[in-house]
N, C-alpha and C positions, 0 to 999 in steps of 0.2 A: 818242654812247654813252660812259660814262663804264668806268675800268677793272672798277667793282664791279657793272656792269649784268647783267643777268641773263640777254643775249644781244651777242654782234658779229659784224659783218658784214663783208665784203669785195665792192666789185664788179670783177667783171672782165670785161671790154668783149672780147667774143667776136665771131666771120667777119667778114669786110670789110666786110658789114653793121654793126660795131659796137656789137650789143646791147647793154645791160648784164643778165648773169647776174650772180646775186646769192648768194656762198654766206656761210649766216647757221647760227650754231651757239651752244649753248647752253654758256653759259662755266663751268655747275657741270661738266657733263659730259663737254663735246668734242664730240656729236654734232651732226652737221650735214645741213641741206639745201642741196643745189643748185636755184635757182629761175630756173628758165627754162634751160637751157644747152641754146642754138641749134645749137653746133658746139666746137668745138677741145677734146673731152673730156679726152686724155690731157693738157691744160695745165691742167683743169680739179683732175685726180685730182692732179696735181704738187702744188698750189696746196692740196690738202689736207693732202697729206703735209708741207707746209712749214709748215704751221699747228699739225701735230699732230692734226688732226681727224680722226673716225670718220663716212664718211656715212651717215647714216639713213635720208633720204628723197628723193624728186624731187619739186619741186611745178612746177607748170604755170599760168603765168596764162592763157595763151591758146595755140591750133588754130597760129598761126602758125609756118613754118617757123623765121624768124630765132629764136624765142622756141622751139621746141619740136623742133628737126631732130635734137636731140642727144640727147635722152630716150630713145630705143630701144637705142643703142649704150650708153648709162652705165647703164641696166638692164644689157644683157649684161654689161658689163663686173664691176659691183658684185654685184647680186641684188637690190639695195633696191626699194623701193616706187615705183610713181609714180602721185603725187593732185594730181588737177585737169587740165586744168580743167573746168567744168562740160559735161554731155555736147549739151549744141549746139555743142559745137564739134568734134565727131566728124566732121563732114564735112568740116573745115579739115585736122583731123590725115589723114584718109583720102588727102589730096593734099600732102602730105610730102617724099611720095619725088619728084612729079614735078616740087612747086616747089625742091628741091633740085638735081635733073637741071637745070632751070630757071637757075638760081644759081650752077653750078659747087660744087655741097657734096654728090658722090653719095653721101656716110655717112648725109645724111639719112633717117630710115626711118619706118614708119607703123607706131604702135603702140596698143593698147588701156588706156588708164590702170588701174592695180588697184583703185583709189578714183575716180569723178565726185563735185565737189564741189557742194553744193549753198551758198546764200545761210544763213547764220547756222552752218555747220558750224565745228570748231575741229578744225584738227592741231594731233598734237602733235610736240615736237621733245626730247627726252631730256628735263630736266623744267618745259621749260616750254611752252607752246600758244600759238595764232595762230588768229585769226579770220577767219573767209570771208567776204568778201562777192562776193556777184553781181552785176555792174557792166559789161552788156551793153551794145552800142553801136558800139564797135571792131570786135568780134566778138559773137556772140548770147552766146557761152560763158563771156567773161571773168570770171576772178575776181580779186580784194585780197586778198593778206593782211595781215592788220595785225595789230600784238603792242600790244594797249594799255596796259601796263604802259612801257614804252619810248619810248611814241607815234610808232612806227613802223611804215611802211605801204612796202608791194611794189607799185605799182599797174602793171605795165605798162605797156602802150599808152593807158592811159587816159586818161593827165594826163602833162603833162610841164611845164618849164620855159617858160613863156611861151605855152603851146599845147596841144591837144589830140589825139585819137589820130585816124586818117583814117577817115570812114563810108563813103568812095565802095567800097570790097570788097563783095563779094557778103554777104550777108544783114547788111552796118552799118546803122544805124540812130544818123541825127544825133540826135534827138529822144531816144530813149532815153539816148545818151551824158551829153548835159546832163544828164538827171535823176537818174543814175546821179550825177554827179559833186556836183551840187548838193543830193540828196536824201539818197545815203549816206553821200558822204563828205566835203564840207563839216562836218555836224551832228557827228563826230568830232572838231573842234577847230581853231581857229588855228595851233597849235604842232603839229602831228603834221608831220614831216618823211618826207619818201616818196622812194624810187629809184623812176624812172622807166622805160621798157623803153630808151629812148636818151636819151644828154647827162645832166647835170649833177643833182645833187639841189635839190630844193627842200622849201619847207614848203607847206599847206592856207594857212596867212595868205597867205602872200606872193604865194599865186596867182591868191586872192581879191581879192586889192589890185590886181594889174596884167597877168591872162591877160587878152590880151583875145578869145576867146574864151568862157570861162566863169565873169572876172572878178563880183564885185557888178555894176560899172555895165555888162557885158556882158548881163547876165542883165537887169537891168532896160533897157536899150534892145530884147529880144528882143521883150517886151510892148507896144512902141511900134508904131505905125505904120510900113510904108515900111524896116523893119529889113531891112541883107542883112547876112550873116556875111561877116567877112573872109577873105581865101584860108588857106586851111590848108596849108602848105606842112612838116608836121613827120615824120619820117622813117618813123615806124609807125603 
């Protein structure tokens, strides 16, 4: 993003987990969301005020605790909103507090989003908006959000650098993930660069070139005979 963009972001790799929470703000206005913040809220609030930012919103790509343990507390904390993610994944947020007990993150807490988001919805962010996509798989509920103006996409657990997000959780679904990946958001472009829920950014081309999970030539040996998937070994 360049200085005259019409959004910038910041990630900041939150619990020992190492998420990436992602706070992204509109540069006519200052207002901001925090996307995904798993844990370390007051470093999160710090990290606004060093920016000068006003938070807006909480968005949520998924149920998960590392991606969502922190959303109840930065509610109390703020008053602001929090949308997404889509409401299949209410039974993931419902277990919150125990996979935090779980984790050593007893701040974790279970809450009810103000917004569930659905597939083609758009938030908005002071004045400019982001599109949803629904992109089940990882979890039933996941959402994208993506700012096509920017060519900028939030994907979570869904995609990552060299990999994809893990089905074996309760209600993932490998099958949906792929198509999720290669149906929605492949067709949004080579050049859309995306944060990931962990490690490093990447782009839609690059990942097409060489994931080998849900590269080109991954997806065409799927259709082959005698295909097994390689081990998934990526952190969300």
């Amino acid at each position: 993003m360049t200085s005259s963009s019409p959004i910038s972001a910041v990630i900041a790799p939150v619990t020992p987990l190492q998420q990436n929470c992602t706070i992204v703000w509109c540069s006519k206005t200052k207002k901001a969301a925090i996307i995904d913040p798993g844990g370390e809220v007051d470093r999160l609030l710090r990290a606004l005020t060093d920016q000068g930012l006003t938070l807006e919103k909480i968005w949520i790509t998924h149920g998960h605790m590392d991606h969502a343990g922190g959303a109840a507390e930065l509610k109390a904390k703020t008053g602001v909103p929090i949308e997404g993610p889509h409401k299949d994944d209410q039974f993931w947020i419902d277990r919150i507090q125990e996979s935090g007990e779980m984790y050593g993150m007893p701040e974790a807490r279970i809450f009810v989003p103000d917004r569930w988001l659905e597939d083609g919805d758009v938030v908005t962010l002071g004045e400019t908006e982001f599109e949803v996509l629904h992109c089940p798989g990882h979890t039933p509920g996941h959402v994208v959000f993506f700012h096509r103006e920017t060519k900028f996409a939030q994907v979570g657990d869904v995609l990552f650098q060299g990999s994809i997000g893990r089905t074996d959780f309760p209600r993932g679904n490998h099958q949906d993930l792929i198509d999720a990946i290669t149906g929605k958001l492949w067709p949004l472009g080579d050049d859309i660069r995306f944060v990931p829920g962990h490690g490093p950014m990447s782009s839609f081309g690059a990942e097409r070139r060489t994931n080998p999970f849900v590269g080109d030539r991954a997806v065409a040996a799927m259709k082959g005979p005698g295909y097994t998937a390689p081990v998934n070994r990526s952190p969300g």
